[in-house]
N, C-alpha and C positions, 0 to 999 in steps of 0.2 A: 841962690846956692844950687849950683848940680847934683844932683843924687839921681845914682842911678840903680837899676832895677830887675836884674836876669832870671826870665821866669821861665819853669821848664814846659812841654807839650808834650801831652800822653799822644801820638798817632800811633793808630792799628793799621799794619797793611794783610792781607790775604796773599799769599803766596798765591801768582797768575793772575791775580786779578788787578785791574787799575785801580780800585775803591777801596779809600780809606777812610776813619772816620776819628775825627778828633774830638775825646771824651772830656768834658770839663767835671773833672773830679771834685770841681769847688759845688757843683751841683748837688752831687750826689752827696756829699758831707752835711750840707746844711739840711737835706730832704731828712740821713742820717739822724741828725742833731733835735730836727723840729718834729719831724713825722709830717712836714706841712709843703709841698711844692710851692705855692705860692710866696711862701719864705724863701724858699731857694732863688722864685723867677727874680723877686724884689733883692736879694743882693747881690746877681749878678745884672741889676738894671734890663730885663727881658719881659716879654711879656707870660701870663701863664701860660697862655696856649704856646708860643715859640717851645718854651723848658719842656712842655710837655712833648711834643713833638719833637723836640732834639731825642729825651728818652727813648720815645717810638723807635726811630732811627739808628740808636746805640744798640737797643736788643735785635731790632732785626738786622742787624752786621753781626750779632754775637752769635744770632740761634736763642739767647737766653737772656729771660724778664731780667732786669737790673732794678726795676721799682715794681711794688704791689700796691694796690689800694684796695682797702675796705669801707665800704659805705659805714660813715659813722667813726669810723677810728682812724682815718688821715691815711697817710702812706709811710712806708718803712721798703727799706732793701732788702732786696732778694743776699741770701748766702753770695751767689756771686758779684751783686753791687758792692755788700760788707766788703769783699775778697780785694775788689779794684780801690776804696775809698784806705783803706788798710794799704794795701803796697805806694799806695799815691802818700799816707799817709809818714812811711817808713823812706819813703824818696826825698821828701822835704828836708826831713830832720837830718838823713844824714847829706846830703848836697847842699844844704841850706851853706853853711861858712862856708864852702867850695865858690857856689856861687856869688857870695859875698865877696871873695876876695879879688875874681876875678872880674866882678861887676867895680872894686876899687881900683882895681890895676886899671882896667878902663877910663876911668875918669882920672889918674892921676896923669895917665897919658893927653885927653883931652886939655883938661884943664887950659894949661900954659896957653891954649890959642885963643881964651875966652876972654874977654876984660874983665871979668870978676876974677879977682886971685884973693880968696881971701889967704887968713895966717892959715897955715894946713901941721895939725898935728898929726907925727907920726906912732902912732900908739899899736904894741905889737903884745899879743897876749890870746893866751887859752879862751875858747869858747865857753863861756858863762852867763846866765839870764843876767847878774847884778851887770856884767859888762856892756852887754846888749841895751839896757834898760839908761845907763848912761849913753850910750852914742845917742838913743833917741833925743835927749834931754841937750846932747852937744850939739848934732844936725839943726833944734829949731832958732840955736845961737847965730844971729847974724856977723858975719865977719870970721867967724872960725869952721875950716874943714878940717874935715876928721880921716884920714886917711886909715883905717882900720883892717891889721890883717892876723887872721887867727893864726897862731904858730905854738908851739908845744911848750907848756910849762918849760923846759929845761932848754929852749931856745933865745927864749923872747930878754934874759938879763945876756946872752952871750950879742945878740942884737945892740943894745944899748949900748956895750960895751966897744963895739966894733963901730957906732953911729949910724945905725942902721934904723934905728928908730928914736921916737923922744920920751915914750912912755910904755915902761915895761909891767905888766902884768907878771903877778908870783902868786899863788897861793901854796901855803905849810899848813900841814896836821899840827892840830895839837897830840899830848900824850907823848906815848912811845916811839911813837916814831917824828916828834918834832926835831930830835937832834940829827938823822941822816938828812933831813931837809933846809937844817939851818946849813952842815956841812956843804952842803950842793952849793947854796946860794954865797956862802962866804968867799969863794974862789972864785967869782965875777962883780961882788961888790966892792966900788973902791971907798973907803971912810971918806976921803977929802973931798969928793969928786958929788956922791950919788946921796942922794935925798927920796929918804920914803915918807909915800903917802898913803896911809889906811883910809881902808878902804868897807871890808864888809866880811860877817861871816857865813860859812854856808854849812849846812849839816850835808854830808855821804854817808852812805850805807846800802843796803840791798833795794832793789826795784823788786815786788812781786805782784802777781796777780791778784785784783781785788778780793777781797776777805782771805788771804793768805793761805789758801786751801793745802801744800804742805806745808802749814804750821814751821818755817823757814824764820829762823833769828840768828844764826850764827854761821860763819864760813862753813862751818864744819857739817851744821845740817847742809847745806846746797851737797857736801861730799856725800852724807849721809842718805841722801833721802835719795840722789843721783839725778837733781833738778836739772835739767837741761839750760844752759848756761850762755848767754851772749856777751862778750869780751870788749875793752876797747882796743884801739888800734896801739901798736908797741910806742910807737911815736909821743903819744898823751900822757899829759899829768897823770891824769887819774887812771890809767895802766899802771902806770909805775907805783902811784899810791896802794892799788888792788896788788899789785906782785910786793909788797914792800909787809901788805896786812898777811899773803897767805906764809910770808918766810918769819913773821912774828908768829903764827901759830901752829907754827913748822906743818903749814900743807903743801903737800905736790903740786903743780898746775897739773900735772898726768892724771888727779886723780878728778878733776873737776870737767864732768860731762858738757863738753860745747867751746871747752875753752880756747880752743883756736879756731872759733866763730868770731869775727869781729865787726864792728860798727865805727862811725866818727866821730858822732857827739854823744850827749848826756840823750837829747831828745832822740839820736837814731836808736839807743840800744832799748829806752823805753819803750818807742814807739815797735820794738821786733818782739819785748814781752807782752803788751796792749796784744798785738798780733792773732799770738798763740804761740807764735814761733819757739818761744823760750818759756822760762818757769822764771827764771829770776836775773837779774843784770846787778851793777853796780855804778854808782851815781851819785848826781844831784836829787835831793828832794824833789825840788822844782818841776823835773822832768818827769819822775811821779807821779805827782799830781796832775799835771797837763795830760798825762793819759789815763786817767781814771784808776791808778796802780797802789794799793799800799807801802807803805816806807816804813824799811825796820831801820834805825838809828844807827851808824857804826862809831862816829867820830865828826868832830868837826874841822873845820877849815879857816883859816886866815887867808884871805885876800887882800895884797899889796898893789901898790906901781912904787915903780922905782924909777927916777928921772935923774938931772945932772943939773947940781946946783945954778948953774946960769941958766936955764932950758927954767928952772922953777919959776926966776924973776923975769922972765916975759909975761906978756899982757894977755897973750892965749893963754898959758898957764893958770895964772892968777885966775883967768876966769873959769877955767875946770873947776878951780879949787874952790871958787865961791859957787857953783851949781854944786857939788859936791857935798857941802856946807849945809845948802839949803835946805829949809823942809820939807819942798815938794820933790824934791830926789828921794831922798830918803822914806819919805811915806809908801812913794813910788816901790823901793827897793823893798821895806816893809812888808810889801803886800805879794810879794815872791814867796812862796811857801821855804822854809827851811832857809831864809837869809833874814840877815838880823844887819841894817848898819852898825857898824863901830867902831868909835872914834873917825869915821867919815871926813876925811878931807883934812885930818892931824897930820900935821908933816913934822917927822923928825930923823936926824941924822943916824947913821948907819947902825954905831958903837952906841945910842940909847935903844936903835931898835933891835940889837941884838939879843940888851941886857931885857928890854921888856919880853923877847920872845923867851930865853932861858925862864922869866919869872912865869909866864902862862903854862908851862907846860903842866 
């Protein structure tokens, strides 16, 4: 199976000068992480002394140490290493599906000339860890490719609908605001036609910095307290979820400092409070956590896909639905902070899954 893989490269150039020097950020994270060079040299396959000498070479292009060492207490980064391993850190998260989709587009272009062709499913949906954590589990399926491209909650059923893809990604609030999002989705699902399959739930609510230092639990504190604020892009689900909670509790976007700062994903806007950047965002748990951030609870999430009764009874299908099933998905899914499977891989028609979403609210 082809998979493929678009990584990006930090180069520094000096304005008049020929010399640049290409910083591996993956370096300097694990030195970060361990306090240990030799852990760094060992997983990028180097030797110490090479890792150590790239450093040498990084600071003297900069003017300024990127790594310290104390006899006895290992190594730790200089402010300005923290500064690089951080922006490298906040480039990932939000380029990360960028790069993915154009690393797919590439291969679905290749493919056709290769004699492997496996089945290719077209599955088009919001950036989510539970999503992500399935393609891995579909990639190491022999015979199925996964053609996977991130696209906005309120795109990905008008997709389906057009056949533009075979597996649509949805997730709806529960609560108060379940019934604008059942509305949304009602006006691209056909009853006769479209079959859902559950999938997973996910907790959102506020991103802040470790031990919550302004004491932040409600929209109202981030207005209150005047928390400097990172936004998602207008495009996304969960903007519109964020604009859907501040007109439930009749706040201005005017009054919320930052809020026409934006990011792409769950992990770019973490990754800009991790930073310093910000005071607080709005999210996934998941991405929370992956940056060392506390999480105040707002509401949770159903995540669907939605497919077309004959696209169900293919043999690629079927076997989504039996990985999906299984225990080691699910364990997998589990172990995602703030996702819960449930009912995993139930498929039921439109008009049952309406009446069950009316009955969760």
């Amino acid at each position: 199976m082809l998979h493929i893989e678009i990584e990006t490269v930090w180069r520094f150039h000096k304005e008049g000068s020929p010399q640049d020097v290409v910083v591996m950020l993956g370096v300097l994270n694990e030195i970060r992480k361990t306090g240990k060079i030799a852990s760094a040299a060992n997983d990028v396959h180097l030797s110490y002394r090479h890792v150590w000498n790239l450093i040498e070479q990084w600071s003297a292009f900069f003017g300024v140490p990127l790594v310290e060492t104390q006899r006895g207490k290992g190594s730790r980064l200089t402010p300005f290493g923290e500064k690089l391993v951080w922006a490298g850190e906040r480039m990932r998260a939000r380029l990360g599906p960028q790069l993915e989709n154009l690393a797919q587009e590439l291969a679905t272009e290749i493919k056709p000339f290769l004699q492997q062709r496996p089945s290719v499913i077209r599955v088009h949906a919001s950036h989510g860890f539970a999503v992500s954590k399935l393609r891995e589990f579909l990639d190491r399926e022999p015979g199925i490719g996964v053609d996977l491209r991130y696209v906005s909650n309120q795109h990905s059923l008008v997709s389906l609908a057009q056949g533009a893809c075979d597996l649509s990604g949805v997730h709806l609030p529960r609560g108060e605001l379940r019934a604008q999002g059942i509305k949304a989705c009602k006006e691209w699902l056909d009853p006769r036609e479209d079959r859902v399959i559950h999938f997973v739930t996910r907790e959102m609510g506020l991103m802040v910095k470790s031990g919550n230092p302004l004491r932040i639990q409600t929209l109202q504190d981030v207005v209150d307290r005047k928390a400097r604020f990172v936004n998602r892009d207008h495009d996304s689900g969960t903007r519109l979820l964020f604009d859907q909670l501040l007109a439930l509790h009749e706040i201005d976007e005017s009054r919320i400092n930052g809020a026409q700062q934006i990011e792409f994903t769950h992990a770019a806007v973490a990754a800009y409070v991790a930073s310093g950047m910000a005071d607080v965002s709005f999210g996934v748990e998941a991405a929370a956590r992956q940056f060392g951030l506390d999480f105040v609870r707002l509401l949770t999430e159903d995540y669907f896909f939605v497919c077309k009764r004959a696209f169900l009874e293919t043999e690629a299908m079927q076997r989504v639905i039996e990985i999906m099933r299984g225990s080691a998905f699910q364990v997998a899914v589990a172990t995602l902070p703030g996702y819960i499977p449930s009912d995993t891989g139930v498929v039921s028609g439109v008009k049952a899954f309406l009446e069950k979403l009316h009955g969760d609210r």
